[in-house]
C-alpha positions in Angstrom: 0.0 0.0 0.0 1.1 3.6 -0.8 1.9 5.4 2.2 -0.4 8.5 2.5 2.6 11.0 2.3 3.6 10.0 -1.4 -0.3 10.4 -2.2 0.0 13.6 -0.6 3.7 14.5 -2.7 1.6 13.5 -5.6 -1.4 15.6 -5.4 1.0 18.6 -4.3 2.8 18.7 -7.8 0.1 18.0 -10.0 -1.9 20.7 -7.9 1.2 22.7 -8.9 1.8 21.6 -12.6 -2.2 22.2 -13.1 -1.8 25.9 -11.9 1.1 26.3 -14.0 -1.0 25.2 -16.9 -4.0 27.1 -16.2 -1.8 30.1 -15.4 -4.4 31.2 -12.5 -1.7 32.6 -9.8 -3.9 32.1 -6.5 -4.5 28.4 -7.6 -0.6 28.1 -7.6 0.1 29.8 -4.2 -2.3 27.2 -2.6 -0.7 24.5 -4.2 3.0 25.5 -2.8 1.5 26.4 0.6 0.6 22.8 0.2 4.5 22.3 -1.0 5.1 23.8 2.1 3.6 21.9 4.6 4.6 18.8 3.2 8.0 19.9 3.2 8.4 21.2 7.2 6.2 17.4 7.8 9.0 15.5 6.0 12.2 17.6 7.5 10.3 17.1 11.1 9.2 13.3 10.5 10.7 11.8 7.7 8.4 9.5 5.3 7.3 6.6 6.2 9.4 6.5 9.2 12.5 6.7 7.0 14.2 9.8 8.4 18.1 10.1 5.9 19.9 12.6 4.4 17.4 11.9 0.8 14.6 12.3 3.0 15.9 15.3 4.5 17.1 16.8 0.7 13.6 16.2 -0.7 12.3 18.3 2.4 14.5 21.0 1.4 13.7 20.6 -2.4 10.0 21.1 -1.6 10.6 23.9 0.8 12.7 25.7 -2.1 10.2 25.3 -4.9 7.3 26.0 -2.5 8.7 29.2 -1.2 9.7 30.3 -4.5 6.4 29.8 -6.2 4.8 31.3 -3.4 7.1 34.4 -3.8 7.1 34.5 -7.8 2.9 33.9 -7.4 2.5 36.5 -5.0 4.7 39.2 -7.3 2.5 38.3 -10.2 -0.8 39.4 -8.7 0.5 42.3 -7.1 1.8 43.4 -10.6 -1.6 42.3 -12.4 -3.5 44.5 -9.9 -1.5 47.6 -9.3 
């Protein structure tokens, strides 16, 4: 059985990858606030109980790509509305 993390990895990205597609800038700053949780629950906890230096890098990965979407999302509305 999957473990509910990957499921949760999974849905992240493709939460991501659709916002990216759809170009809708909100959409993507929920989907790397989602990024973001996941990535402080697998630096804190591991996954699956498997806490190493790849879990650890993925954690950071996630945290990067989260914060700077989040960022890069955030600049994009405030440009479109001001």
């Amino acid at each position: 059985m999957i473990p509910i993390m990957y499921l949760l990895i999974l849905i992240g990205w493709g939460l991501l990858i659709l916002g990216f597609y759809m170009k809708n800038y909100t959409f993507l700053a929920l989907a790397s606030f989602l990024l973001l949780a996941l990535s402080v629950t697998i630096i804190s906890e591991g996954i699956a109980d498997v806490e190493n230096v790849s879990t650890l890098a993925l954690g950071y990965i996630h945290f990067a790509v989260g914060a700077y979407v989040v960022v890069r999302s955030g600049y994009e509305v405030y440009k479109d509305k001001f």
